[in-house]
C-alpha positions, 0 to 999 in steps of 0.5 A: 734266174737259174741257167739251163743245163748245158746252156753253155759248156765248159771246155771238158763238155765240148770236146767229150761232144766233139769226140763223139761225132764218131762212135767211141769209148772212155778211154779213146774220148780221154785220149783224143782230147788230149791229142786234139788239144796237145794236151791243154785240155784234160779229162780225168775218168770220173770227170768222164764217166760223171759228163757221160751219165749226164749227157745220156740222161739229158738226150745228147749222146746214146750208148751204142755197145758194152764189150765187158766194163768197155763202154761206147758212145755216139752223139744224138741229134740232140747231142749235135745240136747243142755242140754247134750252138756251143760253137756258134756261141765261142765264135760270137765271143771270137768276134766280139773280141777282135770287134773290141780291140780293131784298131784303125789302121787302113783296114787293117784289124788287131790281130793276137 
């Protein structure tokens, strides 16, 4: 059985999504991801701009203005729906983990 598209995100997908919670370009989305992540996560610009086009064709996110070659984005109503149950879904994975390692001491829980 074939997974939907954008059933799960990678970590590029999530925080282009995060980005633009806010209206923005390419070049701020690349700078910001690196920023938020101390730069962990990196997007390189045809990893963008490709995200981008996808995540327009399937509703996530709108074009808001063109100033020449410079492109600007924001998230749809789609787009925010999908990023929170991305975030619901690493949170689940969260729990599961500290589930599967709680030791029993008092209540205390195992703690990276």
């Amino acid at each position: 059985m074939a997974r939907e598209k954008f059933q799960t995100l990678t970590e590029q997908m999530f925080y282009i999504l995060l980005c633009l919670r806010n209206e923005c370009c390419g070049m701020d989305i690349m700078a910001s991801v690196g920023k938020m992540t101390d730069d962990r996560v990196t997007i390189g610009p045809g990893t963008l701009y490709n995200l981008l086009e996808q995540f327009s064709e399937a509703g996530m996110i709108r074009e808001t203005k063109v100033e020449g070659r410079k492109r600007s984005y924001i998230l749809t109503e789609n787009g925010k729906e999908v990023l929170a149950a991305e975030y619901r879904r690493i949170c689940r994975q969260a729990e599961d983990y500290r589930q599967a390692f709680k030791e029993v001491r008092g209540d205390e829980e195992w703690k990276v």
